[in-house]
Structure formats: structure tokens, C-alpha cells
C-alpha positions in Angstrom: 89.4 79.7 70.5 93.1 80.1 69.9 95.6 83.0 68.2 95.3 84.1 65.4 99.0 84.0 64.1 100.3 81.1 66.3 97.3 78.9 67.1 97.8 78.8 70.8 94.4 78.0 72.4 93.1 80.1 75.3 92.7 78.4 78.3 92.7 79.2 82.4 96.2 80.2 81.9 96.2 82.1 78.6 93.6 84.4 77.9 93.2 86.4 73.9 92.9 89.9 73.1 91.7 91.7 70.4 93.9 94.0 67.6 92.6 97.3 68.8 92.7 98.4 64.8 89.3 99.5 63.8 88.1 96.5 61.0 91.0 93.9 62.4 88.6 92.2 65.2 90.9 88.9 65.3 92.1 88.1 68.9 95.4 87.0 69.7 97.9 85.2 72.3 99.8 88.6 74.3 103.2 87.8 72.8 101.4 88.2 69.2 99.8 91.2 70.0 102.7 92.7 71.2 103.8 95.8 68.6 102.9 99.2 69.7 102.5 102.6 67.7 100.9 105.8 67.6 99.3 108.5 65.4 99.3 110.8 68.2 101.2 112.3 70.9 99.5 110.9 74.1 99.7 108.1 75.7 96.0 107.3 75.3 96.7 106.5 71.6 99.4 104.4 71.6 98.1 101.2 71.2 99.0 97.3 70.8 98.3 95.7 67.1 98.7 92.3 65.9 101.7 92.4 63.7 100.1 92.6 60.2 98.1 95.4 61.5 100.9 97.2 62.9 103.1 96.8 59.5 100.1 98.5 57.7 100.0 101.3 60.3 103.5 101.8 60.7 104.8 105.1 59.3 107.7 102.5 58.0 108.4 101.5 54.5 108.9 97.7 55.4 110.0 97.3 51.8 113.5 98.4 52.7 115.7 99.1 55.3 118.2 101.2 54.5 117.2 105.2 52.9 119.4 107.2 51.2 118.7 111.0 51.8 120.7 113.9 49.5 123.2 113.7 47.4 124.2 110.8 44.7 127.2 108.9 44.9 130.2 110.3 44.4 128.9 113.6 44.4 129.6 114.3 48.0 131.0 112.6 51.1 128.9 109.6 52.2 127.8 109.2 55.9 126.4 106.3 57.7 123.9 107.0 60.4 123.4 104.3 63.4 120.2 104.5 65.4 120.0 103.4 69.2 118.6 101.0 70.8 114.9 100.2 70.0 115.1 103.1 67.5 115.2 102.4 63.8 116.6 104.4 60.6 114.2 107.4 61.2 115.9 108.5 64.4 118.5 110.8 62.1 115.7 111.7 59.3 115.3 115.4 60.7 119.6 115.7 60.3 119.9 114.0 57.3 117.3 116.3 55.8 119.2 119.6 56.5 123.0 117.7 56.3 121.7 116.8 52.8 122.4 119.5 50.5 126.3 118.3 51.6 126.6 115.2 52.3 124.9 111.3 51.0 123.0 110.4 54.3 122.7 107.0 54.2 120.0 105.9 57.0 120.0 102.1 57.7 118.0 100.1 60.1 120.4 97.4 62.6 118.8 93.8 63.2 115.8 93.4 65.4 114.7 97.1 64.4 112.5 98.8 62.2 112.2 96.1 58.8 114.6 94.1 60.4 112.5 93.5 63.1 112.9 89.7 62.7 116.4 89.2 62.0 118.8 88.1 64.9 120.8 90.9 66.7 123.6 90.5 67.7 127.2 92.6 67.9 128.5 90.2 65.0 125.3 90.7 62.9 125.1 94.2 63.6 129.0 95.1 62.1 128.1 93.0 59.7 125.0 94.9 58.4 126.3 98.3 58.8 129.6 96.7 56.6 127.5 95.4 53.8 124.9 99.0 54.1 128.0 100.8 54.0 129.6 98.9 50.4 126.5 98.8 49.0 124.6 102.5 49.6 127.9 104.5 50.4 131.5 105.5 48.3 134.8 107.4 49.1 135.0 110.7 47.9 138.2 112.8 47.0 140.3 109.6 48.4 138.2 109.9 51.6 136.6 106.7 52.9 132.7 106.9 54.2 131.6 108.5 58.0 130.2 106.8 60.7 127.8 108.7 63.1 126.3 106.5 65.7 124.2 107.3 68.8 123.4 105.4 71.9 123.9 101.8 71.3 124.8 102.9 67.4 127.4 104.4 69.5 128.9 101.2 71.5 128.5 99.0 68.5 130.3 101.3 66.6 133.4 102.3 68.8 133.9 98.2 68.5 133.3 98.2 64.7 136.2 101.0 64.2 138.5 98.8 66.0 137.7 95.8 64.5 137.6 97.8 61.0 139.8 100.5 61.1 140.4 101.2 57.3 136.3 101.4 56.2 135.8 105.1 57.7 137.5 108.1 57.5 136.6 109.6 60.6 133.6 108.5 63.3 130.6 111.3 65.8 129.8 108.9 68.6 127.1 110.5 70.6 125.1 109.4 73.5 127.7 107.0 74.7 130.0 108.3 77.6 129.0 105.2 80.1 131.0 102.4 80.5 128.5 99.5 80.2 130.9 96.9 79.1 133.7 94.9 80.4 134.9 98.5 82.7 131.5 99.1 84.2 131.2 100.5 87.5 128.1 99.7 90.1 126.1 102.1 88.6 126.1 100.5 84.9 126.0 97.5 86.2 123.0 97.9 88.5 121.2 99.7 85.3 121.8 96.8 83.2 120.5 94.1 85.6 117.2 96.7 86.2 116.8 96.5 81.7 117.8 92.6 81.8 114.9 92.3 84.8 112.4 94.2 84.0 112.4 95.1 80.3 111.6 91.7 78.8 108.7 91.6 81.0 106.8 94.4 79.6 104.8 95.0 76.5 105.5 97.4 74.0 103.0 99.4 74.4 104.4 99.9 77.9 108.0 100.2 76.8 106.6 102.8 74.2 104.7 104.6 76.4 107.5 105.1 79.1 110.1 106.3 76.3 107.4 108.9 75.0 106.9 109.8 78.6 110.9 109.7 79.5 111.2 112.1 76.3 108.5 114.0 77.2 110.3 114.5 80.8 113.3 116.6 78.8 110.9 119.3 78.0 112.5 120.3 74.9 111.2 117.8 71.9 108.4 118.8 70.1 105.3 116.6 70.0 106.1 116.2 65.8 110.0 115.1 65.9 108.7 112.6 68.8 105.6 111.5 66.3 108.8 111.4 63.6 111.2 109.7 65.7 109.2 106.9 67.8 105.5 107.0 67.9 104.4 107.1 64.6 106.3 103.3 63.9 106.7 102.3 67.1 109.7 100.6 69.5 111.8 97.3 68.5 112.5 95.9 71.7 111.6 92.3 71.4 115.2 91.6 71.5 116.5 93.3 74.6 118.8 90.8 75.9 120.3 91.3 72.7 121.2 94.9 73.5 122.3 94.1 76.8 124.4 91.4 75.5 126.1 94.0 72.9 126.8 96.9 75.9 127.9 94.2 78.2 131.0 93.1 75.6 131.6 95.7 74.9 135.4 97.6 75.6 135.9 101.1 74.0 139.2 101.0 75.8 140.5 98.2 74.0 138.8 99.2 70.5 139.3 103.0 70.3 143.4 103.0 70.2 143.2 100.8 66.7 141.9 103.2 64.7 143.4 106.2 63.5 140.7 108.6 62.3 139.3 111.7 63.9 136.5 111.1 66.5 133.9 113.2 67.8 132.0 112.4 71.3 128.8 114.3 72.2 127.0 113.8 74.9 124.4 115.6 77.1 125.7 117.0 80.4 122.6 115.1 82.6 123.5 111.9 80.8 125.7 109.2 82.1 129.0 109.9 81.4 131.5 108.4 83.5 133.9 107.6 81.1 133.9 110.2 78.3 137.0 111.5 79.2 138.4 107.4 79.3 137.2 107.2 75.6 139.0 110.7 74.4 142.1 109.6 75.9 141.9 106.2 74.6 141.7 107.5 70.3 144.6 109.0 68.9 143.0 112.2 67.1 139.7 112.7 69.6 137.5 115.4 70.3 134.8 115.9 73.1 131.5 117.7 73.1 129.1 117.8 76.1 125.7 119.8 76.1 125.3 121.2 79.1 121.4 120.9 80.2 120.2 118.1 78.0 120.4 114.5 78.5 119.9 111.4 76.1 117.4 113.1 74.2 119.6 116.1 73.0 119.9 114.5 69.5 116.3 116.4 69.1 116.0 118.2 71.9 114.8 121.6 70.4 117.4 123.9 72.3 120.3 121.8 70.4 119.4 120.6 67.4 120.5 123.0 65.1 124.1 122.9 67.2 124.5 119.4 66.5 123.7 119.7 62.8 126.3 122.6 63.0 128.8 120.3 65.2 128.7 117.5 63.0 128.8 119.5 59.9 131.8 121.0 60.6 133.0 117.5 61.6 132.1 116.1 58.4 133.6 118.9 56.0 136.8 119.1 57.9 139.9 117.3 56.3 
């Protein structure tokens, strides 16, 4: 007997298992049975699928990659919105729905995530999307250039981008990344990266998914729905984890940040790692610095500050 996608033959050393989607029945090698979703809450329903099964389970539209939420072009200022890692374009759906009666949320999936799942990531790929998303889906409005907002590894790779690019947007909200994991890092960043580089690639994603929703679950504050909305219900793109460590390894806010000349706002959560928020302030010319006191990584939907953030950015946004 061998996969079903890649033909490998079972053997003393490589055993088969079978799609858990009800009518599927084909068995498969572990690394092609490796995509995990859910359409529940608990952990006892996330499952692993073959990869067909989990495209036609997936609460994804793999038709496209990038969504467009509120107003048309030109009608309104145009904002980019970069997911984290393993995430994929429906990690700012909830903001863009209530920024949208302002602003053209443009929601865009980075390589090896959501329908990009199969295409290369890297830090050169990943400017390079969001550059070609951005003159494609976005447009300047009243002489204004687009907004980035970025979170968590959308974060990183976009304090690099606005110094490699400093004339594309207008201003920048980084959120979720006050760590030095680059070319700075301390012991602690360092010892955190080697612990992902270790032990990451080693698990499934059904593991992986199941220890975000249970890490998420640990803030106490996100609703069983945004975490369905967020994660579960399409599941977690971290077949390419060396890629992200690769990106927040080479990565150098200090060096990036002073090149570009538009406002920047920094959020982050007070129980998050943040040892070098202040470093990243000081380093742009026209900064600004948020922290959440009580809420950690998760604050983006963390139910106690949700509607802050939409009110934070906002007034972010709309300011000259």
C-alpha cells in the first residue's frame, strides 16, 4: 500500500493513516496528512486531513488571497493588514469589518499562509507580495500614500519593508513586536528561537493547532467564535517554520526604523515580550507607543481590548 498523494509505500519504517473526513477513506504518508482544522472549539475536533480534504473544509476561499473589505478605491484611505506568523488574512477580518465604513481594508495572505500555503517564504518574497497587494488592491487618497498595519511577524517584516521602502506608506501600527529577535537579540530571544527551530518542525499541525487554541485559550479573554474566526475554522500554516525564524533572525528594526519618515504606532500587550519597545520608539523619527496593560500576544482579540484597538488605530488612521 502507499500514499495517496505521493506514492510512498508503507513499510516497517513508514506506517499510513487515514483522512479522518467522513467519505475521504484514502490513507496517507504523515507528512501528507499533515493540515489541521476545526469546526469547533475543542480540542477533540481539530483534526488532521489530507490536503484536498482540508481545502474543501477550510473556511478559506482558496480562490484568492488577498480580500478587500469597505470602501472602493479612492473613496477613502486604503490600509494594508499583515497577519502573523502561521496566521493568514482572516486574522484582521473582525477590524476590518467595523474600520470599514472609513477606510479600504485590504486583507492579504503572506507566502506559506492561508492560499499561499505553497509558495516560498521568505523576507524577500514576503516585501515583495505585500508591494505588489498593495499597487494592485490599494491607492493614495487626498495626496496620502496607503497604511501599513502589521502584527507579530507582520510586524518584523514590516519595520524592514518601511526601511527598505520608505516612500509606499504614509504612516505604519506595528503591534505585537516589542522583542528583539534579530541581529540585537538578547538570551532570552535567542533561547526562544532555538526552542521554535527545535521543536516546531517536529510536530504536526494538528499539534501546533491544538497548542495555539490552547495558548489562546490560556488569555481568558477570546471568545470561542473570534478563535473559530481567527484560527480553527482554516487551520495553522506552519509548514514553513524555519522560514519564520529565518525572517525574525535578520531582522534589525534598529537599523530599518530611522529611514523612514512617517508616523508609527507600536502596540503591544503588557505580559508580552517587550524588551525593546522603547529601542524601536527611539529609533523612528515621529513614533508613538501603546502597551495594554493585562493582555499579552493575543490582545489583538482579546475581548477586554478589542474595541480599544479599533478606537487606537482609528484615530491613527484619520490623523493627518
Amino acid at each position: 500500500m502507499s500514499c495517496k498523494s505521493c506514492n510512498l509505500k508503507a513499510g516497517w519504517t513508514q506506517s499510513l493513516f487515514e483522512c479522518k473526513k467522513p467519505g475521504c477513506g484514502e490513507r496517507f504518508c504523515s507528512n501528507c496528512l499533515n493540515y489541521a482544522l476545526s469546526n469547533d472549539q475543542t480540542d477533540n475536533h481539530i483534526k488532521s486531513f489530507c490536503k484536498s480534504c482540508f481545502i474543501r473544509l477550510s473556511s478559506l476561499d482558496y480562490t484568492k488571497s488577498v480580500e478587500v473589505i469597505g470602501l472602493e478605491r479612492g473613496k477613502g484611505p486604503s490600509v494594508v493588514f499583515v497577519h502573523g506568523a502561521g496566521g493568514c488574512r482572516t486574522m484582521f477580518s473582525i477590524h476590518a469589518r467595523k474600520l470599514s465604513s472609513k477606510y479600504r481594508c485590504i486583507l492579504m495572505d503572506l507566502p506559506g499562509h492561508g492560499s499561499l500555503m505553497d509558495t516560498p517564504l521568505s523576507l524577500e518574497s514576503a516585501i515583495s507580495t505585500i508591494l505588489s497587494v498593495t499597487k494592485e488592491y490599494a491607492s493614495d487618497y487626498n495626496g496620502k500614500k496607503p497604511i501599513y498595519v502589521g502584527a507579530s511577524l507582520g510586524g518584523y517584516i514590516g519595520m524592514e519593508l518601511l526601511g527598505s521602502h520608505p516612500d509606499v506608506f504614509s504612516k505604519a501600527a506595528i503591534l505585537m513586536a516589542g522583542q528583539d529577535v534579530g541581529t540585537g537579540r538578547g538570551m532570552t530571544a535567542s533561547l526562544g528561537l532555538f526552542v521554535m527551530g527545535s521543536l516546531f518542525p517536529s510536530l504536526s499541525a494538528e499539534a501546533m493547532l491544538k497548542g495555539m487554541n490552547s495558548q489562546a485559550k490560556g488569555n481568558g479573554h477570546i471568545s470561542d467564535a473570534v478563535l473559530k474566526e481567527m484560527v480553527l475554522s482554516h487551520g495553522y500554516f506552519f509548514n514553513q517554520v524555519g522560514k519564520h525564524i529565518e525572517i525574525l533572525k535578520h531582522s534589525n528594526p534598529r537599523a530599518s526604523l530611522p529611514k523612514y519618515e512617517g508616523p508609527i504606532l507600536f502596540i503591544n500587550g503588557s505580559k508580552d515580550h517587550r524588551d525593546s519597545e522603547k529601542v524601536w520608539l527611539e529609533s523612528s523619527k515621529h513614533g508613538k507607543l501603546i502597551v495594554y496593560e493585562g493582555t499579552d500576544h493575543f490582545f489583538s482579540h482579546d475581548d477586554r481590548y478589542l474595541d480599544k484597538l479599533i478606537q487606537d488605530l482609528d484615530e491613527f488612521l484619520k490623523n493627518p
